[in-house]
Steps between C-alpha positions, in 0.01 A plus 500: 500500500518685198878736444375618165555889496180667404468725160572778665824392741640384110426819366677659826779261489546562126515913541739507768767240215371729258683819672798282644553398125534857380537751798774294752766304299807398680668810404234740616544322871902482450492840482288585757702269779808675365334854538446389899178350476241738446146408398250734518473547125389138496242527734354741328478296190364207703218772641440572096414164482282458801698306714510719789154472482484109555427491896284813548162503544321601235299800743838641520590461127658179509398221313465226773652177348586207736824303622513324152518783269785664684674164468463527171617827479818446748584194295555688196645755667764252611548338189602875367714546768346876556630606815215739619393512833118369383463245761577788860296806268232336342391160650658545876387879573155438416457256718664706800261726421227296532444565868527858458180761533329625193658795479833384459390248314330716244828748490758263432327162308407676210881647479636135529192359207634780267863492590529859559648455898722191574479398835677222646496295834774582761481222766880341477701624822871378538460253808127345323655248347217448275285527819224774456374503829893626581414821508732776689356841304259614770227749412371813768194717506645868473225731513258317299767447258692122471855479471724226416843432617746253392658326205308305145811320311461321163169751417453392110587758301508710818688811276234497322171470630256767599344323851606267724287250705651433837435288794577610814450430841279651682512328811650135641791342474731487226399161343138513608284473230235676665559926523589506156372819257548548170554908380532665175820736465517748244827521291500869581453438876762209510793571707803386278485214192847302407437319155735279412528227201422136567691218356206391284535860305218694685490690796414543835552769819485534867265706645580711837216631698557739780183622639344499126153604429281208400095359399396263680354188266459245799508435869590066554630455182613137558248361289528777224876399493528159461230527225751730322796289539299188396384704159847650419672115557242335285585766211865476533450066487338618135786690397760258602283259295554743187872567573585113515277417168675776335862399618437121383368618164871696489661247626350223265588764202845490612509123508409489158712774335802374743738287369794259629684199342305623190144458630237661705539482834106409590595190282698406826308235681620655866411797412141387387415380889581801618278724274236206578558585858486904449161457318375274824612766687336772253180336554447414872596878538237584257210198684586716820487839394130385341451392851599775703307759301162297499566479875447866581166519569477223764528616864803610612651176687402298145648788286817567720585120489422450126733819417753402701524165405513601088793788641719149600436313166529864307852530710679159393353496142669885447818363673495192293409640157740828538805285614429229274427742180809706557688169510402399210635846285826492656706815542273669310229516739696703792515843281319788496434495128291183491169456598498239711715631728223794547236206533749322782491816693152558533455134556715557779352803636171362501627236748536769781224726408168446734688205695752292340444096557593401815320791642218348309563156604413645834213626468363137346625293773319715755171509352509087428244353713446171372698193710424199217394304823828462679384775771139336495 
């Protein structure tokens, strides 16, 4: 198999460095996480560059690039540390709205390609656990009118967004997966939004419904929503895979500028294995994210298997690396003022986002099928 990126994936790859290197230094995102977390200016500048446009269809004014250019794109992303909410607004919406009818489609996909609306999933409830077929909002016909009642938490950038998709049950039990809509609420129809800042420096919200007007994209959106979760976890396994080559490049730096007993410490034979280990790490992580991306257009047992089985390697490579790379700086490495504590912290929040490991580790032991003969 051939994992040369095409002309154009370089050329992709090398725009989004190309504004990381001169629109979102480490001081630029300091200041941001300090100011509570805030993004929307950035998203904008990722629209200017066509990013939001990555995973639309091109009838819609997208530009309708596969699983391996936003990999590309994510990975840089993470290996600038640029704590937009890119992954929910422009690769995770879209395909929620897949499902939808043409005329939603055609109102809202063209404001995601160009950036001008930001609309981000709302599926998390407090009891889900990472489970999305948890679902307690419950939606009711009034008049010929849906509303929504019940309560989003952790919405992306839920302050600051202009839609919300929502899934909600329509009928069935709370963990069915079948009975299970997904609605588009209006900012300006949304009962009440809490932002609040995340310890990675962005920011997300809860979302309280009570008998809120909605759109309804889809009717049995099981399908639709595993696809979703299966796309955002594959792009988040790319930016942990650009956060951990960027923290070992910073941590190798220090090494070398770092003295004791008069000499560099990476001169230290100890402390040689365990970079050698990192790097091991570094690159299974990176094997599996390759994996997990080129898995998502197999059928959905294959895909959901592949995904989750690259979310478990992407899990103990971004506990390994973090711990082992903040090790290595010492003291240094726990404030606020250094980079690679910012890089630790989204390391770390990327562990719970979409299902952290053992949730993941789950999921693969219930889809493995094969005995190796002993059940023959």
């Amino acid at each position: 198999m051939d994992f040369e990126f095409t002309d154009d994936q370089v050329s992709l790859r090398d725009a989004v460095h190309r504004w990381v290197e001169k629109g979102f230094g480490f001081a630029r995102r300091h200041a941001l996480a300090k100011a509570g977390g805030a993004t929307r200016d950035v998203y904008r500048e990722l629209a200017d560059l066509g990013l939001t446009a990555l995973a639309v269809p091109e009838a819609y004014g997208g530009m309708d690039f596969g699983a391996v250019e936003a990999m590309v794109v994510c990975e840089e992303l993470g290996r600038g540390l640029v704590n937009a909410p890119y992954v929910e607004a422009a690769l995770v919406a879209p395909t929620l709205l897949a499902g939808a009818h043409d005329a939603l489609r055609s109102k809202w996909l063209p404001q995601i390609a160009s950036g001008k609306a930001l609309v981000v999933p709302a599926l998390s409830e407090a009891k889900s656990r990472y489970l999305l077929n948890q679902v307690g909002a419950t939606a009711r016909m009034q008049g010929d009118v849906w509303a929504l009642s019940g309560v989003k938490t952790l919405v992306p950038a839920g302050d600051e967004a202009d839609a919300f998709i929502v899934s909600a049950r329509m009928s069935g039990k709370t963990d069915d997966t079948t009975g299970i809509g997904l609605f588009l609420v209006e900012r300006a129809a949304a009962a009440t939004v809490h932002g609040f800042p995340t310890q990675d420096g962005a920011r997300a919200a809860e979302l309280h419904l009570a008998l809120t007007p909605a759109k309804l994209l889809q009717t049995d959106a099981w399908a639709t929503l595993e696809k979703a979760a299966d796309v955002a976890v594959a792009a988040y396994a790319a930016e942990a895979v650009g956060l951990m080559e960027a923290l070992v490049a910073i941590t190798v730096d220090y090494m070398n500028t770092r003295k004791q007993f008069g000499v560099n410490i990476a001169s230290f034979q100890a402390l040689r294995h365990r970079m050698a280990d990192v790097k091991m790490q570094l690159e299974l992580a990176r094997s599996m994210s390759y994996y997990a991306s080129l898995k998502l257009g197999e059928p959905p047992a294959q895909r959901r298997r592949a995904v989750s089985q690259a979310r478990v390697q992407l899990g103990q490579s971004m506990r390994f690396v973090g711990q082992q790379c903040v090790q290595l700086h010492g003291g240094i490495a726990m404030t606020d003022e250094y980079i690679a504590s910012h890089y630790f912290k989204r390391l770390t929040m990327l562990e719970l986002c979409w299902g952290d490991s053992l949730h993941h580790l789950g999921e693969v032991s219930e889809r493995m099928q094969d005995t190796a003969g002993v059940f023959a």
